[in-house]
C-alpha positions as CSV (number, residue, x, y, z in Angstrom):
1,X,8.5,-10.7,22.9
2,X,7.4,-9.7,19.4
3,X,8.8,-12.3,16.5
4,X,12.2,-10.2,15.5
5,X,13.1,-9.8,18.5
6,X,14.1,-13.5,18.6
7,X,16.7,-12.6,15.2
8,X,18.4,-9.8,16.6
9,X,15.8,-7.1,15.6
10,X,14.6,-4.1,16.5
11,X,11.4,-3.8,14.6
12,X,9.4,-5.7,11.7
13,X,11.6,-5.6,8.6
14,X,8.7,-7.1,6.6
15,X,6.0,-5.5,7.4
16,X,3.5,-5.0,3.7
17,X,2.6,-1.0,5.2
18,X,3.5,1.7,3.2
19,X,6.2,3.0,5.5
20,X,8.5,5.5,4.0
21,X,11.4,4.8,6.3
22,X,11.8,1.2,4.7
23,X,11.4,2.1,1.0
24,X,14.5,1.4,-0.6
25,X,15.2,3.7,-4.0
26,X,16.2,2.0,-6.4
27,X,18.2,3.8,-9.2
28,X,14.6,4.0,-11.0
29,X,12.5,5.2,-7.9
30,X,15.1,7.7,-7.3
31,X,14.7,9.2,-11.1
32,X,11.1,9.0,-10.7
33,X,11.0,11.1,-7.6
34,X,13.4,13.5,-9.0
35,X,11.3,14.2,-11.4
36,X,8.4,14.3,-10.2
37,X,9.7,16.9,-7.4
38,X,11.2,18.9,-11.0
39,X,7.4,18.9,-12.3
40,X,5.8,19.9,-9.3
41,X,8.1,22.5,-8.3
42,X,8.0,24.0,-11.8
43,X,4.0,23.8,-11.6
44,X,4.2,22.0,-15.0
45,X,0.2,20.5,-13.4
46,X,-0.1,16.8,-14.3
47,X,2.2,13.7,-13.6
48,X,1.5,10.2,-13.9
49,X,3.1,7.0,-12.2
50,X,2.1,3.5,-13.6
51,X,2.6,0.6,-12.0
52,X,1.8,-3.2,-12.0
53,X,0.2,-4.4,-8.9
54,X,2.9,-4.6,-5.9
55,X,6.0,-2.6,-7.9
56,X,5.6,-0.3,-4.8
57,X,3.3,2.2,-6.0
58,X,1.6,3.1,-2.9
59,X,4.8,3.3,-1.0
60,X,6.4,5.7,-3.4
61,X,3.6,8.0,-3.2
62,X,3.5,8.3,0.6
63,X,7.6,9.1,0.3
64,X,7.1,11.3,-2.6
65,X,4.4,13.2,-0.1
66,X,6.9,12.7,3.0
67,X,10.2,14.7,1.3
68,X,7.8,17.8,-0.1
69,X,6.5,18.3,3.1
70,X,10.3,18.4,4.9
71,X,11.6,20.6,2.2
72,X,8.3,22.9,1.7
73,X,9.7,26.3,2.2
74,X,7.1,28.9,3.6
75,X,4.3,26.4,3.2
76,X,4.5,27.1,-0.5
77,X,2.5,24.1,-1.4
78,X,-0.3,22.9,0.3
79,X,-0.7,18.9,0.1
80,X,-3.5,16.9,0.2
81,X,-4.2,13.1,-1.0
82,X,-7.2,10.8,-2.2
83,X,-5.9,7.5,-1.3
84,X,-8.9,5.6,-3.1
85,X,-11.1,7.7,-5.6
86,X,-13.9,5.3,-5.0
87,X,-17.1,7.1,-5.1
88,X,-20.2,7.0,-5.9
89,X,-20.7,10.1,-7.9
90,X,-18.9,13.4,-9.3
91,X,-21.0,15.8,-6.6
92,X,-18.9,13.5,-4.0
93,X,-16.0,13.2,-5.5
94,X,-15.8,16.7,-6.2
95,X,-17.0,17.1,-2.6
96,X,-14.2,15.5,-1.3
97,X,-11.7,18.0,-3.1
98,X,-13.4,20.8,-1.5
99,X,-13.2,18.7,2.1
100,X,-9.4,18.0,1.7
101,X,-8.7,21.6,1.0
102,X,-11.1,22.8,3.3
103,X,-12.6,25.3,1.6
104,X,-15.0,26.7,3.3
105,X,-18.2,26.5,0.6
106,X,-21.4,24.3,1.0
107,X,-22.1,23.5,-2.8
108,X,-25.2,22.2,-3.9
109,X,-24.4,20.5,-6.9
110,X,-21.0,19.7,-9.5
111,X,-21.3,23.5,-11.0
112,X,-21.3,25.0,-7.6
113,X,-18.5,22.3,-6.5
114,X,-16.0,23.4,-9.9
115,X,-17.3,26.9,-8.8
116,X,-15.8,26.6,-5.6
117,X,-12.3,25.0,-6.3
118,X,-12.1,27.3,-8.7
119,X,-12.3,30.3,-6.8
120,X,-10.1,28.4,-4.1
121,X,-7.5,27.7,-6.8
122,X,-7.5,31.6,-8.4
123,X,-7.4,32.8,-4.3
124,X,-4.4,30.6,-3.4
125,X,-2.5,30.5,-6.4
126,X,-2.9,34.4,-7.5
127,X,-3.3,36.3,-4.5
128,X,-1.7,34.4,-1.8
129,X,1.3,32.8,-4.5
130,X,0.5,29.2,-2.7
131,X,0.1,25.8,-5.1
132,X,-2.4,23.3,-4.5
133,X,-1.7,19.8,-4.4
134,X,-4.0,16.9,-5.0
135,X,-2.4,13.5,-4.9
136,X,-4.5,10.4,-6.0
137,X,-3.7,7.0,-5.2
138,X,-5.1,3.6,-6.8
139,X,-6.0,6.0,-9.9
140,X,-6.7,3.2,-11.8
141,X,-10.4,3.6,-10.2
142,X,-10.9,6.9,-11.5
143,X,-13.7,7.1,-13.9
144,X,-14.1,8.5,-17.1
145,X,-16.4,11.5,-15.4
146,X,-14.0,11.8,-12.7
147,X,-11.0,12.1,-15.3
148,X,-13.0,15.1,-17.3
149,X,-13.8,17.0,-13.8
150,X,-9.8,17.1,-13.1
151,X,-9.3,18.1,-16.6
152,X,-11.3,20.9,-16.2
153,X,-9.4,21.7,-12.9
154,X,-6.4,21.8,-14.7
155,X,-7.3,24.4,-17.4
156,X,-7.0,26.7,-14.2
157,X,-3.9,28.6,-14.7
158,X,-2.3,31.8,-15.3
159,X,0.2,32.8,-17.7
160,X,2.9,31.0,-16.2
161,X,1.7,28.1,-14.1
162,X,-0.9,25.5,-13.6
163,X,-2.9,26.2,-10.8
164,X,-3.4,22.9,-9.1
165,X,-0.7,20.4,-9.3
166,X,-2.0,16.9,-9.6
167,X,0.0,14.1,-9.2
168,X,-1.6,10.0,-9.5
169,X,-0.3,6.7,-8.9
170,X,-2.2,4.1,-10.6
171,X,-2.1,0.6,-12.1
172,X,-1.5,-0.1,-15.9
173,X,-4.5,-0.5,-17.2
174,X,-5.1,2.8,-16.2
175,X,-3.2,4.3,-19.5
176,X,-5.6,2.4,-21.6
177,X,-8.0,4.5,-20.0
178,X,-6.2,7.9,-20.5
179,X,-5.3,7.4,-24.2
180,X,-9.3,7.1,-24.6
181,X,-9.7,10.7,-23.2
182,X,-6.8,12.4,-24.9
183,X,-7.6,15.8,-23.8
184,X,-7.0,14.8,-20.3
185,X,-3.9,12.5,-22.0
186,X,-2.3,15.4,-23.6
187,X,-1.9,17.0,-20.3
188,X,0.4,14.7,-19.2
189,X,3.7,16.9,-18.0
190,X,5.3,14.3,-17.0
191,X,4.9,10.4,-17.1
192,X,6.8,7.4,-15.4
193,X,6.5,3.6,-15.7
194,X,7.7,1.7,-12.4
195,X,8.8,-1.4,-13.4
196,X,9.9,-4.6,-11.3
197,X,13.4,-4.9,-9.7
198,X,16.6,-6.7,-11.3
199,X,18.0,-8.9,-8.8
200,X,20.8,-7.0,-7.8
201,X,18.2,-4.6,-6.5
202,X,16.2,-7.2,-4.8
203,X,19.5,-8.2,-3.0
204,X,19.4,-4.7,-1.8
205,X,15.8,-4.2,-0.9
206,X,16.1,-7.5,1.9
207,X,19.4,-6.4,2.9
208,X,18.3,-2.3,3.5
209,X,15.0,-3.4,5.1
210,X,16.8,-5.9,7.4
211,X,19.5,-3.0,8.2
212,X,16.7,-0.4,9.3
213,X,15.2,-2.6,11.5
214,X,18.6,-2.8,13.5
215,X,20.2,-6.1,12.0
216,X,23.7,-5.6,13.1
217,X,26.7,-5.0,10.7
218,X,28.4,-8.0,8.7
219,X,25.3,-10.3,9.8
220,X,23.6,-12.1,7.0
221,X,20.2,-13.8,7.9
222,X,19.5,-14.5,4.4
223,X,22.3,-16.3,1.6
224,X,23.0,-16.2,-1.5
225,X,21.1,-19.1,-2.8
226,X,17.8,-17.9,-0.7
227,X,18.3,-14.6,-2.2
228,X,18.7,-15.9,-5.4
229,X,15.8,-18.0,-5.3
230,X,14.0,-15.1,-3.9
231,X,14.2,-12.7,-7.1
232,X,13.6,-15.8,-9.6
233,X,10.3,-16.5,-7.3
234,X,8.9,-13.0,-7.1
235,X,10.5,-11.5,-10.2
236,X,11.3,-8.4,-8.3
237,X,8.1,-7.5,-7.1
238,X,8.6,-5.4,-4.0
239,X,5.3,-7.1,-2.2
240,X,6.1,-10.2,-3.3
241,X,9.6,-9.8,-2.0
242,X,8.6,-8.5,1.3
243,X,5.9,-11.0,2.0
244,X,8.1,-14.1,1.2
245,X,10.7,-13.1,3.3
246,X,8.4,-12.1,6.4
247,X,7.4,-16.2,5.8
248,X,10.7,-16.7,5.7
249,X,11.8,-14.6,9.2
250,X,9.1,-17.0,10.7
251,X,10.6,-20.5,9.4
252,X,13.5,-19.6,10.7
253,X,12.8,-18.7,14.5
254,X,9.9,-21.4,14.2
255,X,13.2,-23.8,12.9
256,X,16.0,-22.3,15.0
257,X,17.5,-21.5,11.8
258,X,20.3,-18.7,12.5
259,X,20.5,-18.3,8.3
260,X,17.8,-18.3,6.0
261,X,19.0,-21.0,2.7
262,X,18.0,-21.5,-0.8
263,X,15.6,-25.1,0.8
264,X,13.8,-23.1,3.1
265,X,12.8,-20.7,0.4
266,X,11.9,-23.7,-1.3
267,X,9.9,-25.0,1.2
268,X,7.7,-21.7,1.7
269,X,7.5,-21.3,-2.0
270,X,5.5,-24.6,-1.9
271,X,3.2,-24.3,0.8
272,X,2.4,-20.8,-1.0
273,X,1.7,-22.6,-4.3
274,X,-0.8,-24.5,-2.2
275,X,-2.7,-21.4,-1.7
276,X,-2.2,-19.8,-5.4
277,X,-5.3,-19.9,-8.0
């Protein structure tokens, strides 16, 4: 019998996978999807989402991908993602944009590869009124050579409307980075900064996550103190949040606790302090 089982669950609750079905919107996350769904659907061409490390970046991303492909009406757009633009040159990483789209060219070299998107983007977005989408997670590893061959990409565009949206999720220091390349910075349609969560949203992010994997109704496994201590501990850092309380699932059943409380938190906070640098 897997672990939640033993609480009265139906599946992990904790789990540190980028699952849509267990993203909780916050009031911000919910802004920031509007508008990025507002940019894209207006072809405005580039939007940027920073992010420190575990403010939910990753999960975001793979909701903001799931809702635009149930509400893409007559395959308008056609989405495709670079989950780590880790590579070792621009031939490959411009490579890769020609494999995700498929287009069907065998370029020899970074001319021939812009040469090819290029054509691609003029085919889909003039003749057959479709609009490219290239989604980049962990942008933060995007180098300066990669950032002027998407800048070039996006000069693509007709009177109207960019060709190719591009939409990238990436860590602060990322902006350092931009404002260094202005032309790519001045591009910028739209821009969002994803912050940690207050603690009432914190509350809600255990207590959603608990509810979708099939805690039943007026049950609290967690109480006030615990969540309390929680949000002071993590500061409202979604995987900070989720991996505490996974630890704290497991005290429990390992315990026979039938309520998580503000010691056990306590207790878990300092056997993680153990492992901290």
């Amino acid at each position: 019998m897997e672990y939640y089982n033993l609480i009265g669950l139906d599946r992990e609750p904790f789990s540190t996978t980028p699952d849509p079905a267990f993203f909780y919107r916050s009031q911000e996350h919910k802004e920031c999807l509007y508008r990025l769904e507002i940019t894209l659907r207006l072809q405005r061409g580039l939007s940027v989402i920073i992010g420190n490390v575990g403010t939910g970046k990753t999960t975001l991303c793979r909701t903001f991908l799931q809702t635009l492909e149930e509400t893409n009406e007559n395959n308008k757009f056609i989405f495709r993602m670079i989950q780590d633009p880790s590579f070792n040159s621009e031939f490959q990483f411009l490579q890769s944009i020609i494999d995700l789209f498929e287009i069907p060219e065998s370029p020899r070299s970074t001319l021939d590869c812009k040469n090819a998107i290029q054509n691609y983007l003029f085919e889909m977005g003039v003749v057959e009124k479709r609009s490219p989408v290239l989604i980049i997670d962990e942008g933060q590893n995007l180098t300066p050579t990669y950032i002027e061959a998407l800048r070039v990409l996006l000069n693509y565009e007709t009177n109207k409307e960019k060709l190719l949206q591009l939409v990238i999720f990436a860590q602060n220091e990322f902006l350092e980075r931009l404002k260094k390349q202005q032309n790519f910075y001045d591009r910028i349609a739209m821009g969002y900064f994803i912050n940690a969560l207050n603690e009432e949203d914190t509350h809600s992010l255990i207590k959603f996550r608990l509810k979708k994997a099939g805690l039943d109704d007026g049950r609290e496994l967690f109480d006030e103190g615990a969540l309390h201590r929680i949000y002071l501990y993590t500061r409202g850092y979604p995987r900070r949040i989720i991996t505490i309380c996974h630890e704290a699932l497991i005290a429990m059943i390992r315990e026979e606790k039938e309520v998580c409380d503000r010691q056990l938190i306590e207790d878990i906070i300092l056997e993680q302090e153990k492992w901290s640098v």
